[in-house]
Backbone as a ProteinNet text record, in pm:
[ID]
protein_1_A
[PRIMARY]
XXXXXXXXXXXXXXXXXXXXXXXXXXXXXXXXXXXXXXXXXXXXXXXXXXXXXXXXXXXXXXXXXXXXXXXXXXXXXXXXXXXXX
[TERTIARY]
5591.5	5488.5	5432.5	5439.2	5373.4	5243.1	5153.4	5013.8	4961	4827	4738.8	4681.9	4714.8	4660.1	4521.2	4460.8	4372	4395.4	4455.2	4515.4	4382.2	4333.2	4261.2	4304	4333.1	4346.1	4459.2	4397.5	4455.9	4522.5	4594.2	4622.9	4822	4839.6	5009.3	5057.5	4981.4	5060.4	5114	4987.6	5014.5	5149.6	5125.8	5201.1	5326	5380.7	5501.5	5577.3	5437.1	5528	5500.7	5420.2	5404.6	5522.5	5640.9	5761.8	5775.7	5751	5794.6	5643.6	5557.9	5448.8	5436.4	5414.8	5452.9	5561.8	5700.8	5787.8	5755.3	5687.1	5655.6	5489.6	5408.5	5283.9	5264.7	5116.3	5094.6	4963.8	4966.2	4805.2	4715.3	4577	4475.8	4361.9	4423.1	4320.8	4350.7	4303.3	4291.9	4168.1	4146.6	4016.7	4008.7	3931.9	3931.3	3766.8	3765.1	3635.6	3578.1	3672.3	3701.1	3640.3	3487.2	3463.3	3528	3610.7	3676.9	3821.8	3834.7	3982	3914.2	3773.7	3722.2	3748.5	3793.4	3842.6	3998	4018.6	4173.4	4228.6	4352.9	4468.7	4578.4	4683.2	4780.4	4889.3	4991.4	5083.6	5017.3	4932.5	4849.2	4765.2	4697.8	4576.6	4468.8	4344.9	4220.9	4186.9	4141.7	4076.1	3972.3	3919.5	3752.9	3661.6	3513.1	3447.5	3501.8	3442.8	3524.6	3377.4	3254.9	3174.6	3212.6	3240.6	3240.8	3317.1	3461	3594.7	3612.7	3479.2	3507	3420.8	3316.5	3259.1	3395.9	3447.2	3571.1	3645.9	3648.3	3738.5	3843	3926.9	4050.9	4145.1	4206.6	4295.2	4325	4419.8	4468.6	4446.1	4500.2	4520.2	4468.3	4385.4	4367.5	4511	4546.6	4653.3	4572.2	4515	4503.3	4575	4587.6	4706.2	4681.9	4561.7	4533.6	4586.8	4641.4	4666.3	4544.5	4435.2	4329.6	4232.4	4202.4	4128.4	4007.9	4004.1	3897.6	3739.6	3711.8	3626.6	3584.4	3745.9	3706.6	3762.2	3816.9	3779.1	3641.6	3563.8	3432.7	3363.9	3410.8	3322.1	3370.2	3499.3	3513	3437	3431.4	3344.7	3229.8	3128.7	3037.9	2966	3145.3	3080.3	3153.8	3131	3169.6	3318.7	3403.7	3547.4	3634.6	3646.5	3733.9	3835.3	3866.3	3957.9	4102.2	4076	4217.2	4281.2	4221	4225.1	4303.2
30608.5	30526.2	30600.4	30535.3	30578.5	30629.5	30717.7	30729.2	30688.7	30689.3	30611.1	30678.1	30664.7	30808.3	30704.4	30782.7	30737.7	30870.5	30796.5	30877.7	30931.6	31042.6	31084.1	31141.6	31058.2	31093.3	30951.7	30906.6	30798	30842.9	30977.1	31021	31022.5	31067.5	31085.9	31125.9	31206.4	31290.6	31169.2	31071.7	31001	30894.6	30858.5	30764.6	30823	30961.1	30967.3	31005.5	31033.2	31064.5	30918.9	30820.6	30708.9	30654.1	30637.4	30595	30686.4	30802.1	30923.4	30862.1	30909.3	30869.9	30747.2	30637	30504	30471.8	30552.2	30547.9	30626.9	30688.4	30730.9	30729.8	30673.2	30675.7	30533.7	30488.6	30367.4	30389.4	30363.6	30407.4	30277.5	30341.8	30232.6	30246.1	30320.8	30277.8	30421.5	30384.7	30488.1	30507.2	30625.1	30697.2	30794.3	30759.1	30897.2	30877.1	31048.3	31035.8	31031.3	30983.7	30899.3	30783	30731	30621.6	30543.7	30596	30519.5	30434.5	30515.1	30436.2	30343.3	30333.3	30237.6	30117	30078.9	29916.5	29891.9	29972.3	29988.2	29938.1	29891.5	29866.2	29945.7	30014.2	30118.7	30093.4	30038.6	30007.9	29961.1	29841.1	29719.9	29806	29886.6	29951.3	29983.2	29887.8	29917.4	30054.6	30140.4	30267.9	30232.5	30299.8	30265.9	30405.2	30428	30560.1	30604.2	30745.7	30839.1	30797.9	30791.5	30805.3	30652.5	30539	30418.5	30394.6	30474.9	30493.1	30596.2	30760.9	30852.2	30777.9	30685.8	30658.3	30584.3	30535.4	30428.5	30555.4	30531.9	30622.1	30597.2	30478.6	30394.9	30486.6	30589.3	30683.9	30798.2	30839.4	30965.7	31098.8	31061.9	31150.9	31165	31234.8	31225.9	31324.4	31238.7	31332.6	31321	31468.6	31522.6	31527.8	31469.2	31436.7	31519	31558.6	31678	31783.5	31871.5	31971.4	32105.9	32024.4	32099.9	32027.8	32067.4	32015	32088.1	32197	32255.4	32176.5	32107.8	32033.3	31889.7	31846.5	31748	31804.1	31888.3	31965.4	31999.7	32052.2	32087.6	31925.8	31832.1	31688.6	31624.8	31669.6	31613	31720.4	31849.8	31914.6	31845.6	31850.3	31812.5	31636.9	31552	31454.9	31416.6	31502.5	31577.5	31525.8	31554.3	31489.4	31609.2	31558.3	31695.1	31784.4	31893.3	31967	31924.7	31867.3	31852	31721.4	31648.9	31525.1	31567.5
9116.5	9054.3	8932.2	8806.2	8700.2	8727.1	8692.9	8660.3	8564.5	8543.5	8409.7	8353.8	8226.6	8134.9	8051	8000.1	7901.5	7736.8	7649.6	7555.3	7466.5	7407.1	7379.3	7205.7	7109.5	6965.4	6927.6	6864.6	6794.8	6620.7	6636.1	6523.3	6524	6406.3	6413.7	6545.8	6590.3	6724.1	6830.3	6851	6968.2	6894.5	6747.4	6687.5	6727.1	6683.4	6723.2	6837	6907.9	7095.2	7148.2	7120.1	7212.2	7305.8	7244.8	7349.4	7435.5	7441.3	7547	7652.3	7592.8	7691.1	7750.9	7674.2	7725.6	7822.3	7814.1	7936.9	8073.7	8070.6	8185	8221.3	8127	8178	8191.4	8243.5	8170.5	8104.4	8033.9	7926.8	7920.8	8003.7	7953.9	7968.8	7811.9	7715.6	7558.7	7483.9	7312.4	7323.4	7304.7	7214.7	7159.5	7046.7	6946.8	6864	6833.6	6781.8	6652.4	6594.7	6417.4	6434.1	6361.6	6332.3	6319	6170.3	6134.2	6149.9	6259	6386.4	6470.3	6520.9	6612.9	6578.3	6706.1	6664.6	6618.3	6544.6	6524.7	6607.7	6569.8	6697.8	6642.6	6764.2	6718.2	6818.2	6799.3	6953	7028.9	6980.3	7068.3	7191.3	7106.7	7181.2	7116.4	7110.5	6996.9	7060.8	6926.2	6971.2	7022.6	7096.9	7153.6	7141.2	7114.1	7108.4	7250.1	7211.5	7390.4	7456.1	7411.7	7548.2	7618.8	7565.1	7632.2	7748	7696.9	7763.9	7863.9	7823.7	7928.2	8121.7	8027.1	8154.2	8304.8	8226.8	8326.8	8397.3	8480.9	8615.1	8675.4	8603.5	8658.2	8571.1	8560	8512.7	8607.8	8563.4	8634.5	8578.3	8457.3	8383.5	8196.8	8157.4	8038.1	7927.5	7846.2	7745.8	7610.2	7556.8	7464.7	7337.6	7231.3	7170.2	7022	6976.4	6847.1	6896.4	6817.8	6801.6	6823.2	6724.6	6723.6	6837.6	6956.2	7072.5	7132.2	7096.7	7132.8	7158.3	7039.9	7025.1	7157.2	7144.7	7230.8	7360.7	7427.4	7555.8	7601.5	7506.5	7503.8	7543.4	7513.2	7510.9	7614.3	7658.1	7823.4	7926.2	7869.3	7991.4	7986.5	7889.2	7869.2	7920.6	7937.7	7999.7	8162.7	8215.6	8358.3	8414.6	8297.6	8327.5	8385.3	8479	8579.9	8537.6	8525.9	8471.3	8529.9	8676.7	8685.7	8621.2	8560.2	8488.6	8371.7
[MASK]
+++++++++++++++++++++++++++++++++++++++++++++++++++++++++++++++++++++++++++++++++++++

């Protein structure tokens, strides 16, 4: 059985792994913390802000998709998202 990721960067990275991830995950839901992606749609998934999306608990798994993450690691600790997530 697939698990459910909630993809975390609506940038090139996810654009060009999406078929790898998409075949073995099922993703639902995009977020990233670019204004200016909110609302976006990207492989028929509107970005959404992370606090709206970290609240929902129907995932398995969060995938990190920047390179540079530090920042938003710090913002999933911060909004009590489990490490093993």
């Amino acid at each position: 059985m697939k698990r459910k990721v909630l993809i975390y960067g609506a940038g090139q990275n996810f654009i060009n792994n999406y078929s790898i991830i998409s075949s073995r995950f099922i993703i639902v839901g995009l977020i990233d913390g670019d204004k200016n992606k909110e609302g976006n749609q990207i492989n028929g998934y509107v970005v959404q802000k992370p606090d709206v999306m970290l609240e929902r608990r129907d995932y398995d798994l969060i995938i990190v998709t920047p390179t540079q993450n530090s920042d938003i690691l710090m913002k999933l600790r911060d909004n009590n998202v489990s490490e093993e997530k």
